[in-house]
C-alpha positions in Angstrom: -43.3 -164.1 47.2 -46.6 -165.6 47.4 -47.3 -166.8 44.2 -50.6 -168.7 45.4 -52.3 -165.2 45.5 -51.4 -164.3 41.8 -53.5 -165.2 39.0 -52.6 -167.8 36.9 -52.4 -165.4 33.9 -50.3 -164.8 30.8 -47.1 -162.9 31.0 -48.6 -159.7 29.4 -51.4 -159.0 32.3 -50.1 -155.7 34.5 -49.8 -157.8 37.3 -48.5 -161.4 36.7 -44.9 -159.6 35.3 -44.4 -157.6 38.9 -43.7 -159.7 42.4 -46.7 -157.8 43.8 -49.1 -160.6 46.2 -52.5 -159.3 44.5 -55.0 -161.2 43.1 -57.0 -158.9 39.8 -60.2 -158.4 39.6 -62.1 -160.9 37.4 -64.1 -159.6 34.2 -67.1 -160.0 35.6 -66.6 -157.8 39.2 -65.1 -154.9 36.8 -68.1 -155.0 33.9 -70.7 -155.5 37.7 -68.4 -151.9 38.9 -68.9 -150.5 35.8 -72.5 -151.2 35.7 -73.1 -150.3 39.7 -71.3 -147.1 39.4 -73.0 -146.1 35.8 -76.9 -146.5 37.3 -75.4 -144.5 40.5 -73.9 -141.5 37.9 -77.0 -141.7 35.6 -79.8 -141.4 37.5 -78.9 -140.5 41.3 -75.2 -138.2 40.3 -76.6 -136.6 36.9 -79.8 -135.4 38.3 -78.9 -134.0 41.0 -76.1 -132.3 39.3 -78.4 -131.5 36.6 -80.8 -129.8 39.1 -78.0 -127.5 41.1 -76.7 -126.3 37.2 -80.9 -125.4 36.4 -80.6 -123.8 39.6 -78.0 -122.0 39.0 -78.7 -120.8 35.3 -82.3 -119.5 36.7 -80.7 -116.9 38.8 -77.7 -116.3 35.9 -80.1 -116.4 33.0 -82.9 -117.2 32.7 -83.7 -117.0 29.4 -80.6 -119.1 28.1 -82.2 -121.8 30.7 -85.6 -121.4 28.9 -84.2 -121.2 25.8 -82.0 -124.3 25.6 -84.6 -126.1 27.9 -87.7 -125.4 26.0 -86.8 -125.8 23.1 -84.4 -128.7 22.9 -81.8 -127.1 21.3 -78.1 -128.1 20.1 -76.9 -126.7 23.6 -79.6 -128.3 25.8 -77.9 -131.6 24.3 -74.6 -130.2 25.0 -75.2 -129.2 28.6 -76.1 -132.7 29.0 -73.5 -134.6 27.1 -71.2 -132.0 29.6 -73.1 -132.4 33.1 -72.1 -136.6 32.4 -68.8 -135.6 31.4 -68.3 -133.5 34.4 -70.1 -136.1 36.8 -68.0 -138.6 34.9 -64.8 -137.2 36.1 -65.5 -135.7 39.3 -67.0 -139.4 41.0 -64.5 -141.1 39.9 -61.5 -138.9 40.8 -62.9 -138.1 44.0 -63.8 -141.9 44.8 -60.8 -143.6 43.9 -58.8 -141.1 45.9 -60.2 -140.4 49.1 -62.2 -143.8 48.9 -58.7 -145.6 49.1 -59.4 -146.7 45.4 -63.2 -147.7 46.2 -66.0 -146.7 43.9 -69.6 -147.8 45.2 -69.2 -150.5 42.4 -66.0 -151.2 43.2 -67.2 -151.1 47.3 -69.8 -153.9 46.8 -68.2 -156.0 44.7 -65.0 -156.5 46.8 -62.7 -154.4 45.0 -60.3 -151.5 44.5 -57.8 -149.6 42.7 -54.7 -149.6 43.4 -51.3 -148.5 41.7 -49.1 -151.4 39.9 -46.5 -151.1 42.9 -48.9 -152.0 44.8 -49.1 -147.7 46.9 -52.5 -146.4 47.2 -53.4 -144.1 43.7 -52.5 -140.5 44.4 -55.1 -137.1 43.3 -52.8 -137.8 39.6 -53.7 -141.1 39.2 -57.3 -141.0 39.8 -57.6 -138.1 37.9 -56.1 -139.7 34.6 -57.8 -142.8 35.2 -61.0 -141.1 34.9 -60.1 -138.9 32.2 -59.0 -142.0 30.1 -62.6 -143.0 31.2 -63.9 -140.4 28.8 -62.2 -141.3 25.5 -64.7 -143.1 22.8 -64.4 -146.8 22.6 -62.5 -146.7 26.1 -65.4 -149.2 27.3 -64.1 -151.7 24.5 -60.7 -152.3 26.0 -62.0 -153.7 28.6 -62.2 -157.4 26.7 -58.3 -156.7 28.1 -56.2 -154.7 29.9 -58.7 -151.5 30.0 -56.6 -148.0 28.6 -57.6 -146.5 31.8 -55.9 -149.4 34.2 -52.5 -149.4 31.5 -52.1 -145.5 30.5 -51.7 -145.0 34.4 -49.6 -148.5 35.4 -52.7 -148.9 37.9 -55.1 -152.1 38.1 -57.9 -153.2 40.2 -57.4 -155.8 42.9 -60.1 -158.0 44.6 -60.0 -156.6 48.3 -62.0 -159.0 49.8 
């Protein structure tokens, strides 16, 4: 093995405890992904999703479109809060599996997903890793091992 490549880390990182020649991502390339990917989803992802769903509800119904749009109700809110949710899961699942574990963040900053035997993830894998995503506070574990890199034994690797 070629220990040079692993971080010189304590014994409870995902990584350091397998014989795998990957060097992890620092803190500061995943918070940079995080950020990169989250000004991507917010203001390129959600409004374009955002646009097709008005779209659509125009030709559906109209007047739930005027209604909740309008008038700011409880379900405009809610078709927000579940257009992010949806974009939420549907980038990152679709990314980090047929982008080989790249994200756009994870693209420019040099880095990727991968599972801890070191495979590429599989459909499964991204798909939980995103859905961890969405769980409150999940952004806090990221002082760590993040929930969404340990509930699915995967971790992100610099590439580059």
């Amino acid at each position: 093995m070629n220990t040079d490549m692993l971080n010189d880390q304590s014994s409870g990182d995902l990584l350091s405890d397998l014989d795998i020649p990957y060097q992890q991502a620092t803190t500061g390339q995943r918070f940079l992904n995080y950020f990169i990917d989250n000004l991507f989803m917010r203001f390129g992802l959600s409004f374009l999703t955002g646009a097709l769903f008005g779209v659509v509800l125009q030709f559906i119904s109209p007047a739930f479109l005027e209604n909740i749009a309008v008038r700011g109700t409880f379900a405009f809110w809610f078709f927000i809060f579940t257009i992010g949710i949806f974009n939420y899961i549907v980038y990152y699942t679709l990314c980090e599996k047929l982008m080989n574990g790249y994200t756009l963040g994870k693209f420019i900053t040099g880095t990727r997903a991968i599972r801890l035997d070191g495979n590429p993830l599989t459909f499964k894998d991204a798909l939980l890793r995103s859905l961890s995503r969405i769980v409150p506070f999940e952004a806090f574990s990221g002082f760590g091992v993040p929930w969404h890199d340990s509930w699915t034994n995967t971790q992100v690797i610099k590439a580059r």
